[in-house]
C-alpha positions as CSV (number, residue, x, y, z in Angstrom):
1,X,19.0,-9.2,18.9
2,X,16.5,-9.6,15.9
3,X,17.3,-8.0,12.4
4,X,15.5,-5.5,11.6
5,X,12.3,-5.9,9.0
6,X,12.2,-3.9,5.6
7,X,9.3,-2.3,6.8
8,X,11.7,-1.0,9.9
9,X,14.5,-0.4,8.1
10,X,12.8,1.8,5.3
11,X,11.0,3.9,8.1
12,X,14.1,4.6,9.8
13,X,16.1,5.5,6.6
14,X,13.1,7.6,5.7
15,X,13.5,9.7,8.8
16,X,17.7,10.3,8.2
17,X,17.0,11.1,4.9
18,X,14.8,14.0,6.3
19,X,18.0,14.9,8.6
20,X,19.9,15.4,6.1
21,X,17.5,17.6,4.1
22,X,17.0,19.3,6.9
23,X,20.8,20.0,7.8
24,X,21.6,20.5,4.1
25,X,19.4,23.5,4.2
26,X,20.4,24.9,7.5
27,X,23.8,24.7,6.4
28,X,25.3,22.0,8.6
29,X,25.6,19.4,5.7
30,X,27.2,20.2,2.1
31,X,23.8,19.5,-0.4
32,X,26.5,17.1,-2.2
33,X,26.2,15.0,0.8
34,X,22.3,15.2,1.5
35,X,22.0,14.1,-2.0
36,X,24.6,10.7,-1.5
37,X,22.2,10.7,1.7
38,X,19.1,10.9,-0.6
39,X,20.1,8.2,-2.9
40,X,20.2,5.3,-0.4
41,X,17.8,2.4,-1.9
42,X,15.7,0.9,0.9
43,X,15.6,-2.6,2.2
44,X,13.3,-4.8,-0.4
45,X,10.4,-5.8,0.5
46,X,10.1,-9.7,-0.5
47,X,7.2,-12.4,0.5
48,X,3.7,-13.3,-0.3
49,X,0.8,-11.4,1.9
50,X,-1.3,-13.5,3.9
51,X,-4.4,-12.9,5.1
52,X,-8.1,-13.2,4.1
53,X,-7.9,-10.6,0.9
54,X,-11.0,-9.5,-1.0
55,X,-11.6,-10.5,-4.6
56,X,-13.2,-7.9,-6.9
57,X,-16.5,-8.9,-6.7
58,X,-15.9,-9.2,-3.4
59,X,-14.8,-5.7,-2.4
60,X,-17.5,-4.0,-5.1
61,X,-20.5,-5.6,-3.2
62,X,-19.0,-4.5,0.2
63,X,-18.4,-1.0,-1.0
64,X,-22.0,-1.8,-2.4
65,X,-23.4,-2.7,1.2
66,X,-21.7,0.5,2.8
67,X,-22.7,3.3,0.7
68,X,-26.5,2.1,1.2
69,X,-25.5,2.0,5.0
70,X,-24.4,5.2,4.5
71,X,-26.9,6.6,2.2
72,X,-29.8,5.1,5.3
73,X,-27.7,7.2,8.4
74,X,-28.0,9.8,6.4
75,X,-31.6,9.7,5.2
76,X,-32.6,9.2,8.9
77,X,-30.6,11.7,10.6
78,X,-32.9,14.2,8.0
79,X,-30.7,14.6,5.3
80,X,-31.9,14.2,1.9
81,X,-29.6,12.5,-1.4
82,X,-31.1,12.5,-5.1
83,X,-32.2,8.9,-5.4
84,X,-34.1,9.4,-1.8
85,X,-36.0,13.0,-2.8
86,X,-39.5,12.2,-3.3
């Protein structure tokens, strides 16, 4: 069997730590113990991301493109923005 990733691990200690809230205020767990519960550190997350990322030029002339995409849809379904009023 494969360990676990941080990712998983974190998710998963996420939900028991909302358990233990949960029991701690139906009574069924003493608040001391929801509070040990609560202070459990997560698995670290460690490694480089990998992909195709953006730079910031990048990312501002995409968000650029899309808001004029955007701002057309809009303009033909009828609607009207400032810059397009006549």
């Amino acid at each position: 069997m494969r360990p676990a990733g941080a990712a998983t691990i974190n998710l998963r200690l996420a939900a028991v730590r909302r358990m233990a809230d949960e029991a701690s205020d139906t009574g069924l767990l003493s608040p001391d113990l929801a509070a040990a519960i609560r202070r459990v550190q997560g698995a670290r997350r460690i490694g480089v991301r990998v992909g195709n990322w953006l730079s910031a030029q990048e990312g501002l002339r995409s968000a650029g493109k899309s808001m004029r995409a955007i701002a057309t849809e809009l303009n033909q379904a009828g609607l009207r923005t400032r810059a397009g009023t006549p």
